[in-house]
C-alpha positions in Angstrom: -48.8 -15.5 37.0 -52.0 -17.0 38.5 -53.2 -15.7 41.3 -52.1 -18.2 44.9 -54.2 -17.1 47.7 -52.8 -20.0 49.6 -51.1 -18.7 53.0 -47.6 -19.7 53.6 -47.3 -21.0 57.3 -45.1 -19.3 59.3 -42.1 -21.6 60.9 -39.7 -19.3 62.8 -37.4 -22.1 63.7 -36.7 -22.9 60.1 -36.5 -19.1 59.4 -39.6 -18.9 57.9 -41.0 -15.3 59.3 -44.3 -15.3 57.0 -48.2 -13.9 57.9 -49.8 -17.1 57.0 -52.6 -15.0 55.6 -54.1 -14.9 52.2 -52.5 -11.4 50.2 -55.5 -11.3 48.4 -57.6 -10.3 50.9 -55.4 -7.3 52.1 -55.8 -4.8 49.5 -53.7 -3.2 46.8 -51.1 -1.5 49.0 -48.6 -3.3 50.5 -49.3 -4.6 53.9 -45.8 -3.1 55.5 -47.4 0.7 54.2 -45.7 2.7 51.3 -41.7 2.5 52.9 -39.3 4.4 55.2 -39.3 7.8 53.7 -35.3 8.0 53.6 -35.7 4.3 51.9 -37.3 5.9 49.5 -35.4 8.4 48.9 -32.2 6.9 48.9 -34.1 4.5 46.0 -34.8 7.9 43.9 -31.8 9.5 44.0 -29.0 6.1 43.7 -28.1 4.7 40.5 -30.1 1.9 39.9 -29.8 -0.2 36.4 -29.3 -3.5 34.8 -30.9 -6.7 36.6 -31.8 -6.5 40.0 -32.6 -8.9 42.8 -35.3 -8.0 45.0 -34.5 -10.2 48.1 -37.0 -11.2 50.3 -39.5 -8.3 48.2 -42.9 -10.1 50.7 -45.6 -7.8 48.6 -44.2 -5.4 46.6 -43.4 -2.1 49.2 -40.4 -1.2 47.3 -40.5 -3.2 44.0 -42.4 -0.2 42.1 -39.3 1.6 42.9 -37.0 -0.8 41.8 -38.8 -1.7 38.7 -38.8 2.0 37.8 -35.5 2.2 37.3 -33.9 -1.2 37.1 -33.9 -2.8 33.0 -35.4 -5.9 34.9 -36.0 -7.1 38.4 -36.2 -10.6 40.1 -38.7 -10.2 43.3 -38.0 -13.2 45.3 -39.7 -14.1 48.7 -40.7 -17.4 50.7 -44.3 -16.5 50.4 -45.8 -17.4 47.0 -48.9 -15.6 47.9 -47.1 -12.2 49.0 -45.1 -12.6 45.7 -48.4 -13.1 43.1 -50.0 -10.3 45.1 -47.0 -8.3 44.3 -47.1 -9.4 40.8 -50.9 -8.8 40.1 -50.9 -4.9 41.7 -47.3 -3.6 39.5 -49.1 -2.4 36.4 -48.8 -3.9 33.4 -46.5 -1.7 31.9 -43.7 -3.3 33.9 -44.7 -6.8 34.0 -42.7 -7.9 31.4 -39.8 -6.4 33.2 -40.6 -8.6 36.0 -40.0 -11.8 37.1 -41.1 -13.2 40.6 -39.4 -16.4 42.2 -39.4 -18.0 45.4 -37.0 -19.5 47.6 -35.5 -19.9 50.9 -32.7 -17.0 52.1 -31.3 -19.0 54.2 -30.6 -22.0 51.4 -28.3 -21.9 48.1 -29.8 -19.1 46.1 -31.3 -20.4 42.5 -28.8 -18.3 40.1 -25.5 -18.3 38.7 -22.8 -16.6 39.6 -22.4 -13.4 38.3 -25.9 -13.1 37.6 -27.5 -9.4 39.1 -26.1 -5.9 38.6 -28.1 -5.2 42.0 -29.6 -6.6 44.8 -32.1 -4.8 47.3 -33.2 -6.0 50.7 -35.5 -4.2 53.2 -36.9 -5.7 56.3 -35.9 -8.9 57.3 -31.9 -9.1 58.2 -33.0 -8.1 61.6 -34.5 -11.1 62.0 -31.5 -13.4 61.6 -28.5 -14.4 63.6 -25.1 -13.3 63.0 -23.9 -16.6 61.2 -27.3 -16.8 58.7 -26.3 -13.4 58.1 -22.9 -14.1 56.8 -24.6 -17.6 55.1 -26.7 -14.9 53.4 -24.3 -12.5 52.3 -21.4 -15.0 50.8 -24.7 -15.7 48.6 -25.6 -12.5 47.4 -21.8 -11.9 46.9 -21.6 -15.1 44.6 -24.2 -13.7 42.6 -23.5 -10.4 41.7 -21.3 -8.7 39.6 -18.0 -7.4 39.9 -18.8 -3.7 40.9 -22.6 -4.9 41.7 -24.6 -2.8 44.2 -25.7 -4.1 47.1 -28.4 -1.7 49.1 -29.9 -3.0 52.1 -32.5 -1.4 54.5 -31.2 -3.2 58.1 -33.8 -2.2 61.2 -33.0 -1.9 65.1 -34.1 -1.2 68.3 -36.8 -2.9 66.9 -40.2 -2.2 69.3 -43.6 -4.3 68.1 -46.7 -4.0 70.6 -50.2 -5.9 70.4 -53.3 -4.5 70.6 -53.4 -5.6 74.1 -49.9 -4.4 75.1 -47.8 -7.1 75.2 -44.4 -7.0 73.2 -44.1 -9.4 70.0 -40.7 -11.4 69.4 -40.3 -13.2 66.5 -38.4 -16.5 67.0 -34.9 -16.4 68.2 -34.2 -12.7 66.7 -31.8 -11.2 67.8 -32.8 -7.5 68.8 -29.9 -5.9 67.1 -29.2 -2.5 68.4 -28.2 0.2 66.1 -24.1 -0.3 66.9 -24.4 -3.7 66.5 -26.1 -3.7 63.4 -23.4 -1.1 62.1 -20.5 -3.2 63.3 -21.7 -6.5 61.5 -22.3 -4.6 58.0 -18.9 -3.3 58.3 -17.4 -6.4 59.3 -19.4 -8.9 56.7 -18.9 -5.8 53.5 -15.2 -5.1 54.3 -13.9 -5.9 50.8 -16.7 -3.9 49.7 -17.0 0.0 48.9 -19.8 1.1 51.5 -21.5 4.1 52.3 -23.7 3.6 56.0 -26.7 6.5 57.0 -28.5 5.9 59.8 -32.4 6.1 59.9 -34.4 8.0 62.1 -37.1 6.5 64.1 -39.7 5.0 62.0 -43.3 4.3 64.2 -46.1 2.9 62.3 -48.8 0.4 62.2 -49.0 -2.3 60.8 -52.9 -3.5 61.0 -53.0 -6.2 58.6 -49.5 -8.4 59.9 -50.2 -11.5 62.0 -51.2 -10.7 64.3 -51.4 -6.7 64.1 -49.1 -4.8 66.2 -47.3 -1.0 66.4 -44.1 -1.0 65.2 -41.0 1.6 65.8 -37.4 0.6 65.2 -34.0 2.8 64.4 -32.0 1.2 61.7 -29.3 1.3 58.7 -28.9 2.2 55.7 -26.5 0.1 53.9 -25.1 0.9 50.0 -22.3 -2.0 49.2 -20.4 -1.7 45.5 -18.1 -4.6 45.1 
């Protein structure tokens, strides 16, 4: 994969909640920090083969994890720079393990039915309304497998504060709360096996988003078997 320092505007009317910054110039780490420690976790100790979907994977935070384990992952985002950045920093042990692809959520996914064994998502269902939600989800359902996984990393309470104080809201989000958030997984997965763990309070810093702010959220842990 080439290397596309090209930023990807950010449009948070048409859902598109990017940086806009070239992923090149931000160093090998990803720019959201190593991952939520229970994230993490969750990712060593769950069962985790076949092909997996990485949805909306931005720079790679968790795709190392997935890639680990998984016999092949998809890492699929709406920002072709975060994606070859992701790309260019997994070694190359696992590259050909590794495909990347981009596309809109909130559109008709590019795969078959029946397609993943898995599918992972970590920080950005916050960020959509009740109804994309659901749009989202009867996709990821269409995809996977009969008795697929499903894990998904769902923040709330979600707290972002510039440099100079002032609160950041992105678009029309909707601020879920932690019940909320729990209610609507339950409600959107209820032909689904599920297991739900709440997350503590996460606080970090995010110095290279656009623009920089600190961050703290509560949130859910979500693992879905069909």
């Amino acid at each position: 994969m080439e290397k596309v320092t090209k930023p990807c505007k950010p449009d948070n009317k048409r859902f598109i909640f990017t940086e806009g910054i070239n992923y090149f110039t931000t160093g090998e780490t990803s720019i959201w920090g190593t991952g939520d420690n229970e994230t993490l976790e969750l990712l060593e100790k769950e069962e985790i083969k076949g092909k997996w979907l990485n949805l909306a994977a931005g720079d790679g935070r968790y795709n190392l994890n997935l890639l680990k384990k998984a016999d092949f992952v998809v890492a699929s985002d709406i920002d072709e720079s975060a994606l070859s950045k992701l790309y260019h920093t997994t070694p190359e042990k696992y590259r050909a393990r590794l495909e990347t692809k981009v596309f809109d959520v909130t559109k008709s996914f590019p795969f078959d039915n029946a397609s993943f064994d898995g599918i992972f998502c970590a920080g950005i269902f916050h960020l959509f309304s009740r109804d994309i939600f659901r749009k989202i989800f009867h996709e990821m359902d269409r995809i996977l497998k009969s008795n697929g996984k499903i894990i998904i990393d769902f923040a709330t309470d979600i707290k972002r504060v510039s440099p100079n104080g002032k609160l950041i809201v992105f678009g029309d989000e909707p601020q879920y709360t932690l019940e909320e958030a729990k209610e609507l997984l339950k409600e959107v997965f209820k032909e689904y096996k599920i297991r739900i763990q709440e997350l503590h309070v996460f606080e970090e810093e995010f110095k290279a988003a656009s623009p920089p702010y600190k961050f703290s959220c509560k949130g859910v842990l979500l693992v879905a078997v069909k």
